[in-house]
N, C-alpha and C positions, 0 to 999 in steps of 0.2 A: 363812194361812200359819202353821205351828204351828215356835213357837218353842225346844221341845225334841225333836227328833225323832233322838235320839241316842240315848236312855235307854227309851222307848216299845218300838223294836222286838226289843231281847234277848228278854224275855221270851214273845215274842207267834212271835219267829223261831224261839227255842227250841220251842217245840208245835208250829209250823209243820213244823220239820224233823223231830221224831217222827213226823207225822202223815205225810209223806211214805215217811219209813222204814217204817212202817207200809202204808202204800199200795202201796209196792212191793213189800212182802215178800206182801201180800195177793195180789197179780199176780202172783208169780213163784211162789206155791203156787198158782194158778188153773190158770196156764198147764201147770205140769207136770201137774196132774190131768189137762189135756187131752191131755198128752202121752200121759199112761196108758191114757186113757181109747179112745185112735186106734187103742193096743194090739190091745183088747179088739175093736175093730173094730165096737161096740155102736152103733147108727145114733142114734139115743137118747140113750144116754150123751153122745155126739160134739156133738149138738145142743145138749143141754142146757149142759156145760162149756162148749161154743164160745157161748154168749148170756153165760155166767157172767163168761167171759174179754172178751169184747167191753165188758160192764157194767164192770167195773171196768176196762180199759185207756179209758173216754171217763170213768169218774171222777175217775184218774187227769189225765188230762190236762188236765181244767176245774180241777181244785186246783192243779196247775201253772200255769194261766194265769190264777188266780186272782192265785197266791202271786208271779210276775213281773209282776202289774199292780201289785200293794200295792208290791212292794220300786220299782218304775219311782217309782211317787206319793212313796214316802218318799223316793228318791234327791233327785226331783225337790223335795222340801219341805227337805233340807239341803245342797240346793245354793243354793237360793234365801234359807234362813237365811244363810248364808257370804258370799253377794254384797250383802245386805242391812247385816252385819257390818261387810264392808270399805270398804261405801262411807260408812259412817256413823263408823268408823277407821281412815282411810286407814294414820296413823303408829302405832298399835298393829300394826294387822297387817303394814305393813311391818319391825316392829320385832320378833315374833315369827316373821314367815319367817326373818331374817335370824338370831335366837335358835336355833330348829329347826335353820339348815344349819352354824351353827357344832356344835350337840349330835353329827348328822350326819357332819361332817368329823371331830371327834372319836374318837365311834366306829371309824370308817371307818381314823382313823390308826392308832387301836393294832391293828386283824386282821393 
């Protein structure tokens, strides 16, 4: 169980979500080349772009089910930091919920 899993995935979620944007912009210039490419009516062309586009929409989607397996594991490791927390302080974290929803009602009164 790793005891800081708060601060590890900014930096790592950050390239994550380039790398995504990236993926996709990859994909969506694939795709229209094929579109173009359907144009032309080129049987060739057509094949080739359509394995091009195929190739990247299944890399696509294994870096996606890459990227929601890691975020599941991390959810799953600060959830289990959290429950670990509270059972070891019960009266801190009742005393910090109770801190949070006064901050909460606070806010909440002056809008």
């Amino acid at each position: 169980m790793a005891m800081d899993p708060v601060n590890a995935p900014k930096r790592s979620g950050e390239a994550s979500k380039e790398q995504l944007r990236d993926d996709l912009r990859q994909l969506t210039h694939t795709i229209e080349e094929l579109m173009q490419a359907t144009a032309d009516d080129s049987r060739e062309n057509v094949a080739n772009l359509r394995q091009r586009a195929e190739a990247r929409l299944m890399e696509t989607r294994q870096r996606l089910s890459e990227q929601s397996d890691r975020v599941r594991t991390q959810t799953q490791d600060s959830i289990e930091c959290t429950e670990s927390y509270i059972r070891g302080n019960p009266w801190k974290s009742v005393g910090y919920s109770a801190a949070a929803g006064v901050i909460v009602g606070l806010i909440l009164g002056r809008g």
